[in-house]
N, C-alpha and C positions, 0 to 999 in steps of 0.2 A: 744709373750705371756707376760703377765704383771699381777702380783699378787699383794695382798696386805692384810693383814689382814690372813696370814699363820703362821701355823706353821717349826720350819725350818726346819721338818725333811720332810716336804712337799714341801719347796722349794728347798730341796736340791735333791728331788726324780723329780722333774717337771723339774728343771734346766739339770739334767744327760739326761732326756729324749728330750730336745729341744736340747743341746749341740750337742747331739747325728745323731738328726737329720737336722741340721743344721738350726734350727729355731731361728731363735732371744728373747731372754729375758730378762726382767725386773722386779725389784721387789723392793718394798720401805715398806715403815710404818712411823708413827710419831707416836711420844710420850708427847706429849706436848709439850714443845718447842727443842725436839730433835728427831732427825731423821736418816734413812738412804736410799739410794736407791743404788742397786748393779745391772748393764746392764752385759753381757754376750752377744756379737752381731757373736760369733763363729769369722770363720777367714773372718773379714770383709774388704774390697777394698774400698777405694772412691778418691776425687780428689778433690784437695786443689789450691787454684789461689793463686799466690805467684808474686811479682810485681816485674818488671825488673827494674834492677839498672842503672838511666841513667849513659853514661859516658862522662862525661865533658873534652872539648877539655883542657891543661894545658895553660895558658894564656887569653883565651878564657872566663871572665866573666861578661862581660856587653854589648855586640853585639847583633845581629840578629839573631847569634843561639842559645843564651844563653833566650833569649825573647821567638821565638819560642817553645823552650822546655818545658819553664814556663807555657803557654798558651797550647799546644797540653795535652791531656789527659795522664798517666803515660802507660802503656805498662802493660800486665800481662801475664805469662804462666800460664799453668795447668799442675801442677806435681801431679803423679799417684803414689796414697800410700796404704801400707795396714797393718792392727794389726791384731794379734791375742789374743782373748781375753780369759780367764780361765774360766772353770768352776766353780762355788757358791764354790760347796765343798772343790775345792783347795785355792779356796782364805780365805776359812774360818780357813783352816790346815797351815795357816803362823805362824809358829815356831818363837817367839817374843823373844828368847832370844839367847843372842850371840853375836860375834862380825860382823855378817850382817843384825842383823834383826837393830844394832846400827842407822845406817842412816835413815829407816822406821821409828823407833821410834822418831825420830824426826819431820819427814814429816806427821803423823797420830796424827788427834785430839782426846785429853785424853777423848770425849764424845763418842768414835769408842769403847771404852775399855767399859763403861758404858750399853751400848748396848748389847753389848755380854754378 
Protein backbone atom coordinates (compact mmCIF):
# COMPACT_ATOMS: atom_id res chain seq x y z
CA UNK A 1 0.00 0.00 0.00
CA UNK A 2 1.49 3.40 -0.65
CA UNK A 3 -0.19 6.70 0.27
CA UNK A 4 0.56 10.06 -0.15
CA UNK A 5 -1.30 13.16 0.40
CA UNK A 6 -2.84 11.84 4.01
CA UNK A 7 -3.56 12.87 6.92
CA UNK A 8 -1.52 11.11 9.74
CA UNK A 9 -4.23 10.03 11.74
CA UNK A 10 -4.98 8.17 8.49
CA UNK A 11 -1.82 6.94 8.05
CA UNK A 12 -1.33 5.76 11.17
CA UNK A 13 -4.86 3.97 11.15
CA UNK A 14 -3.86 2.29 7.36
CA UNK A 15 -0.37 1.44 8.60
CA UNK A 16 -1.80 -0.55 12.07
CA UNK A 17 -4.02 -2.29 9.59
CA UNK A 18 -1.31 -3.57 6.79
CA UNK A 19 1.35 -4.08 9.83
CA UNK A 20 -1.30 -6.20 10.95
CA UNK A 21 -1.91 -8.08 8.23
CA UNK A 22 1.34 -8.45 7.00
CA UNK A 23 1.03 -6.12 3.96
CA UNK A 24 3.80 -4.00 3.03
CA UNK A 25 3.68 0.06 3.36
CA UNK A 26 4.73 3.20 2.18
CA UNK A 27 4.03 6.62 2.69
CA UNK A 28 5.74 10.06 1.64
CA UNK A 29 4.80 13.83 0.79
CA UNK A 30 6.87 16.76 -0.32
CA UNK A 31 6.80 20.01 0.61
CA UNK A 32 8.54 22.05 -1.47
CA UNK A 33 11.88 21.25 -1.19
CA UNK A 34 11.38 19.04 1.92
CA UNK A 35 10.31 15.75 2.25
CA UNK A 36 9.69 12.48 3.91
CA UNK A 37 8.96 8.93 3.03
CA UNK A 38 8.48 6.16 5.86
CA UNK A 39 8.31 2.14 4.48
CA UNK A 40 6.97 -0.43 7.00
CA UNK A 41 7.87 -3.78 4.91
CA UNK A 42 6.54 -5.93 8.37
CA UNK A 43 9.20 -8.82 9.23
CA UNK A 44 10.84 -8.76 5.95
CA UNK A 45 13.60 -11.68 4.57
CA UNK A 46 15.72 -11.21 1.57
CA UNK A 47 19.28 -12.01 0.34
CA UNK A 48 22.29 -9.85 -0.17
CA UNK A 49 25.53 -11.30 -2.53
CA UNK A 50 28.43 -10.44 -0.50
CA UNK A 51 31.98 -11.17 -2.43
CA UNK A 52 34.48 -13.80 -1.23
CA UNK A 53 37.63 -12.57 0.04
CA UNK A 54 40.42 -14.06 -2.28
CA UNK A 55 43.29 -15.55 -0.16
CA UNK A 56 46.65 -14.92 -1.44
CA UNK A 57 49.27 -17.47 -1.24
CA UNK A 58 52.26 -15.37 1.50
CA UNK A 59 55.17 -15.02 -1.06
CA UNK A 60 53.23 -15.71 -3.80
CA UNK A 61 52.78 -12.19 -5.82
CA UNK A 62 53.73 -11.98 -9.30
CA UNK A 63 53.27 -15.68 -10.61
CA UNK A 64 50.78 -17.69 -12.49
CA UNK A 65 48.41 -17.78 -9.61
CA UNK A 66 48.51 -14.39 -8.68
CA UNK A 67 47.59 -13.50 -12.80
CA UNK A 68 45.13 -16.05 -12.75
CA UNK A 69 43.22 -14.57 -9.93
CA UNK A 70 43.41 -11.22 -11.48
CA UNK A 71 41.87 -12.26 -14.71
CA UNK A 72 39.13 -15.07 -13.27
CA UNK A 73 35.92 -13.19 -12.14
CA UNK A 74 35.74 -12.35 -8.04
CA UNK A 75 33.65 -15.21 -6.37
CA UNK A 76 30.22 -14.17 -4.44
CA UNK A 77 28.06 -16.01 -1.82
CA UNK A 78 24.45 -15.18 -0.89
CA UNK A 79 23.79 -14.56 2.69
CA UNK A 80 20.23 -14.83 3.84
CA UNK A 81 19.01 -11.75 6.12
CA UNK A 82 16.09 -10.54 7.69
CA UNK A 83 14.65 -7.02 9.42
CA UNK A 84 11.91 -6.32 11.16
CA UNK A 85 10.56 -3.09 10.62
CA UNK A 86 8.10 -0.81 13.13
CA UNK A 87 4.99 0.36 12.81
CA UNK A 88 4.16 4.42 11.56
CA UNK A 89 2.88 4.88 15.17
CA UNK A 90 5.94 3.59 16.95
CA UNK A 91 8.35 5.24 14.99
CA UNK A 92 6.41 8.38 15.27
CA UNK A 93 6.20 7.78 19.58
CA UNK A 94 10.33 8.20 19.66
CA UNK A 95 10.92 9.85 22.92
CA UNK A 96 13.71 12.56 21.76
CA UNK A 97 15.01 13.32 24.96
CA UNK A 98 17.48 11.66 27.13
CA UNK A 99 20.39 10.15 27.29
CA UNK A 100 19.49 7.47 24.34
CA UNK A 101 17.48 9.46 22.11
CA UNK A 102 21.49 11.56 22.35
CA UNK A 103 22.99 9.43 19.57
CA UNK A 104 19.52 9.62 17.18
CA UNK A 105 19.80 13.08 17.52
CA UNK A 106 22.61 13.18 16.03
CA UNK A 107 22.09 10.84 13.12
CA UNK A 108 18.41 12.79 12.23
CA UNK A 109 18.14 15.79 9.92
CA UNK A 110 16.95 19.11 11.80
CA UNK A 111 14.23 19.00 8.55
CA UNK A 112 12.62 15.49 10.37
CA UNK A 113 11.85 18.00 13.36
CA UNK A 114 10.17 20.64 10.81
CA UNK A 115 8.04 18.14 9.48
CA UNK A 116 6.55 17.02 12.42
Amino acid sequence: VCLTCCSRESMVKINQICHKNGIKFFTGDVFGYHGYMFADLGDHEFVEEKPKVAKVSAGVEDGPEAKRARLEPPETTMVKKRLEFCPLRDALAVEWRGEKATAALRRTAPDYFLLQ
